[in-house]
C-alpha positions, 0 to 999 in steps of 0.5 A: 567760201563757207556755207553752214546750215543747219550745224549742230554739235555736242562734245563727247559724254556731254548732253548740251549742244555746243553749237544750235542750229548755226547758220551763216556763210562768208562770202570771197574776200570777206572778213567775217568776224564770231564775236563772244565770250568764251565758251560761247562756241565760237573756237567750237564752230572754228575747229569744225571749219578746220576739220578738227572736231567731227562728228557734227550734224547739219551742212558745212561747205568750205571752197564749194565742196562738202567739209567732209569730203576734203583730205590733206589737200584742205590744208593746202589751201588754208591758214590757220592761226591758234590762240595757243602757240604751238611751235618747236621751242628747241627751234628758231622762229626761222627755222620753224617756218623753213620746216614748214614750208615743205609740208606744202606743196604749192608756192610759199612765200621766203620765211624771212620776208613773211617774219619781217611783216609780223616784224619778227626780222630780228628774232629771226635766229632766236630760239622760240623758247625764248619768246614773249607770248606776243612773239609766239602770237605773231609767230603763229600768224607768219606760219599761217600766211606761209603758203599764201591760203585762200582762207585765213582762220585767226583765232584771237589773233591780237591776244597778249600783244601791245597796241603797237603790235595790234595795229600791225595785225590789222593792218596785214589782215586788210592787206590780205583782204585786199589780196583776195583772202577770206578771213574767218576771225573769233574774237571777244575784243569787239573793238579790234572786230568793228575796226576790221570786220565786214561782218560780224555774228554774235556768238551766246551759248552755242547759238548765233544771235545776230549777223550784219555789217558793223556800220549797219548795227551801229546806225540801228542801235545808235542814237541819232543825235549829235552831242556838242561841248562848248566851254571857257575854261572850267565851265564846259556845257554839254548840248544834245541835238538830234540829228533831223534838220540839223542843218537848219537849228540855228542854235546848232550853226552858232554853236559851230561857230563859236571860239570855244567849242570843244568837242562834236560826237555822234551817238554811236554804239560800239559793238560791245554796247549792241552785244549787251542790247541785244543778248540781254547779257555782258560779255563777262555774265555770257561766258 
């Protein structure tokens, strides 16, 4: 769905490259995830992939054609969501997916059912003006899901929204995958990544640093150990075991058996954790 080589990029008047030597593809029906502080070029690389900044050098390919080959008829066949809401405010929510709806030319889903799944059905006849940011957030995505796209770009599409709303993102961003949709996901929540993510790219100062599946960098940086609480009352004991042979510790097989064992956790890194590994910077000190 996406090929990039070689992609580099500058900002007018500036001498520092943006983007360094990028290269990456995702694959159909994958949900692709840049993950980084901000600045580290991940809305840079989106808004080429967009078609929204050019003048880049290198390859980039989207849906099998050269990226600046593509006319108006790209955007009949992506979605796109933006950080930063931007609606007719004099406009119902309704109102601004009915008029969108006739910029495509293919099939588009009913403004009131793509409302409903961002859970949005009951301001549906309510100016945007009056909106949370959330709304808008959540607004933003049924726009983008309007015309059934073959590729989705989300632009930290949980931003500003509560847990509950959170999960309901997620969960349509695996419906879509699914579906057959292709995700191109920035973000610096790296929980909300390793949850939905099939691959991730970690993102500092304009260059990729890292791209694999959440599970594997998880395994690679993770200790292989497995850490057990027993405890009565106050008294808690924390026994670490590794995870090599485990089955035959019998101090490990007694521990499971016992009426006052707590709690049973592997040793896994988070995402947030590898970045820290493997940049040699937090996710505040790379911005």
């Amino acid at each position: 769905m996406i090929e990039v080589s070689k992609l580099n990029f500058s900002y007018p008047g500036s001498r520092k490259l943006a983007l360094s030597d990028l290269n990456f593809s995702v694959e159909p029906g994958e949900i692709f995830g840049f993950l980084g502080p901000s600045g580290a070029g991940k809305s840079t690389t989106q808004k080429i992939l967009i078609g929204l900044l050019r003048g880049f050098e290198g390859e980039v390919r989207v849906l099998g054609k050269p990226l600046q080959s593509w006319r108006s008829d790209y955007y009949q066949q992506i979605g796109v969501s933006f950080e930063l809401p931007n609606h007719y405010l004099k406009l119902t929510a309704l109102e601004n997916l009915h008029y969108f709806r006739t910029l495509y030319a293919g099939r588009t889903d009913d403004p009131l059912q793509v409302l409903e799944s961002v859970g949005l059905e009951g301001d549906a006849r309510k100016r945007v003006s009056d909106f949370s940011k959330g709304m808008r957030i959540r607004l933003n995505l049924a726009r983008a899901l309007l015309h059934r796209p073959k590729l989705l770009f989300l632009d930290e599409p949980t931003s500003g929204l509560d847990p509950v709303n959170s999960r309901r993102i997620k969960e349509i961003i695996r419906q879509k995958r699914q579906g057959g949709t292709t995700v191109f996901l920035t973000t610096h929540n790296m929980t909300f990544a390793e949850e939905v993510c099939d691959r991730v790219a970690f993102m500092v100062d304009g260059r990729i640093a890292l791209i694999d599946r959440p599970s594997e960098l998880k395994l690679r940086y993770g200790e292989r150990t497995l850490k057990v609480e027993v405890g009565d009352g106050e008294e808690v004991k924390v026994h670490t075991f590794p995870l090599a042979n485990l089955a035959d510790n019998p101090f490990f097989l007694a521990l499971l058996k016992s009426p006052h064992l707590r709690t049973v956790h592997s040793q896994e890194s988070t995402l947030e954790s590898i970045f820290i590994r493997v940049t040699g910077k937090t996710l505040e000190s790379a911005a």
